[in-house]
C-alpha positions in Angstrom: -18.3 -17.4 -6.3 -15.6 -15.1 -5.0 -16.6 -11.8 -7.0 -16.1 -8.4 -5.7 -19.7 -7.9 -7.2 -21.7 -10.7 -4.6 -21.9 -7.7 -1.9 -20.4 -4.5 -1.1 -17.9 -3.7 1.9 -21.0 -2.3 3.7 -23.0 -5.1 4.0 -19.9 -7.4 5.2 -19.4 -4.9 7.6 -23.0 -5.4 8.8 -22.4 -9.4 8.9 -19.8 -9.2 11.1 -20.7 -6.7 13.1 -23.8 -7.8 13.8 -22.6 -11.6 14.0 -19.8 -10.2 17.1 -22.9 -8.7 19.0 -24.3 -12.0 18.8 -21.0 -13.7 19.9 -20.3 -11.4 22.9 -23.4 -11.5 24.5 -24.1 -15.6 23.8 -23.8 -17.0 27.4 -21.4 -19.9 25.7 -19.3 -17.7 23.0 -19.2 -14.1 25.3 -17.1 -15.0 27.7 -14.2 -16.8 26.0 -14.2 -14.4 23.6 -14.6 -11.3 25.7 -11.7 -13.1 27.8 -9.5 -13.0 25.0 -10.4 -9.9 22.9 -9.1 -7.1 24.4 -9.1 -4.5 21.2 -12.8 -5.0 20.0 -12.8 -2.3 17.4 -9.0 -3.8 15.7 -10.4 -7.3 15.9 -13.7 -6.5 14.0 -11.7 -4.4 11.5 -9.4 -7.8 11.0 -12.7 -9.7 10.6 -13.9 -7.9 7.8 -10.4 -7.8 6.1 -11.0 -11.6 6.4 -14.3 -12.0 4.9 -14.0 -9.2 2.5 -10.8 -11.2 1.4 -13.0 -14.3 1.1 -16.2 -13.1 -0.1 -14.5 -10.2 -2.5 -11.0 -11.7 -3.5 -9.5 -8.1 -2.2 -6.6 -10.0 -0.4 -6.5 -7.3 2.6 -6.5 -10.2 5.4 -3.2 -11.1 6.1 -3.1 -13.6 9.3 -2.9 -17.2 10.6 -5.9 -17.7 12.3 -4.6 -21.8 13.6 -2.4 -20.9 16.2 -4.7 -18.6 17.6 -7.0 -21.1 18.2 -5.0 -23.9 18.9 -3.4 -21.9 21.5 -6.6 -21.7 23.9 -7.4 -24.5 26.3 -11.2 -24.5 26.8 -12.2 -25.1 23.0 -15.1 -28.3 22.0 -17.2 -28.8 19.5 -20.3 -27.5 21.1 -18.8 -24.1 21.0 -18.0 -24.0 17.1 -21.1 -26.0 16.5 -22.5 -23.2 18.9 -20.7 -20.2 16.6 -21.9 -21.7 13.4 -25.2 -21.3 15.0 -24.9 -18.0 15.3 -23.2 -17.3 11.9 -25.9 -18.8 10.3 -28.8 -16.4 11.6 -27.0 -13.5 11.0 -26.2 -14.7 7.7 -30.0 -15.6 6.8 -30.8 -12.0 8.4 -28.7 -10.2 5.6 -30.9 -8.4 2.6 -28.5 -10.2 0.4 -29.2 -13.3 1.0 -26.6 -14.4 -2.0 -24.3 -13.1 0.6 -25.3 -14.7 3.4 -25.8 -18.3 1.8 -22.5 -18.1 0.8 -20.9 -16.6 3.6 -22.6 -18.7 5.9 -20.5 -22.1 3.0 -17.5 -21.0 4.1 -18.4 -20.5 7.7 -19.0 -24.3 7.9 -15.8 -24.9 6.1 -13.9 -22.3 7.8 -15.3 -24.0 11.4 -14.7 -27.4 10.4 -11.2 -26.7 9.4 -10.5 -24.9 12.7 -12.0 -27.8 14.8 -10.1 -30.4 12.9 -6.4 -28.7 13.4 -7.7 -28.1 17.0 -8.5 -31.7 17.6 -5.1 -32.7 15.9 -2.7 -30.5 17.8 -4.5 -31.6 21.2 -4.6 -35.4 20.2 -2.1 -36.3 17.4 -2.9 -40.1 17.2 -7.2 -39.8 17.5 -8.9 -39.1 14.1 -10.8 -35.9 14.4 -14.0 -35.9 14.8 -17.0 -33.7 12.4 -19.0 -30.8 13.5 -22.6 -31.4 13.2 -24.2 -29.0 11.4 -27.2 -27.9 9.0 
């Protein structure tokens, strides 16, 4: 589905966007992330280098996104369960909803993949458990 034709940069820049201004002023999400963002403006450019990678195929995202969040302490799944959430009605809120529903795909797989390496790098010998999600 990756097709530089499912939306234009514009309108991922309006997803994430307008996701982050969900996430920073959640009373869960805003104050780990506003804890460790310190460069709004670079980190939302890097976001929409990473979903404009994902959603487009451009290739502009160029990161590791694990270690990042393997690295921070105060991480469970009621707060990805909490972003996807989020994701999820921002993504329904876009115009194009082809967009969205597919953004909103990779969301859960991009979450579930984060929470699983999390899990394993905090407990190595416990299976990992699923997010619950819709």
């Amino acid at each position: 589905m990756r097709s530089p034709d499912l939306c234009t940069e514009q309108e991922i820049a309006d997803l994430v966007h307008g996701f982050y201004i969900k996430v920073r002023q959640d009373e869960m999400l805003g104050p780990i992330f506003n804890a460790h963002i310190k460069d709004w403006e670079h980190h939302l450019a890097k976001l929409v280098d990473f979903w404009s990678s994902i959603l487009r195929g451009t290739r502009r995202f160029n990161g590791t996104p694990m270690p990042k969040h393997v690295a921070l302490s105060e991480l469970n799944a009621e707060l990805f369960e909490r972003w996807l959430r989020l994701f999820r009605e921002e993504a329904c809120a876009q115009p194009n909803q082809a967009m969205g529903e597919y953004a909103y795909a990779l969301a859960q797989r991009i979450a579930q993949s984060l929470w699983y390496g999390y899990q394993m790098s905090r407990r190595p010998l416990t299976a990992p458990t699923d997010l619950q999600h819709d």
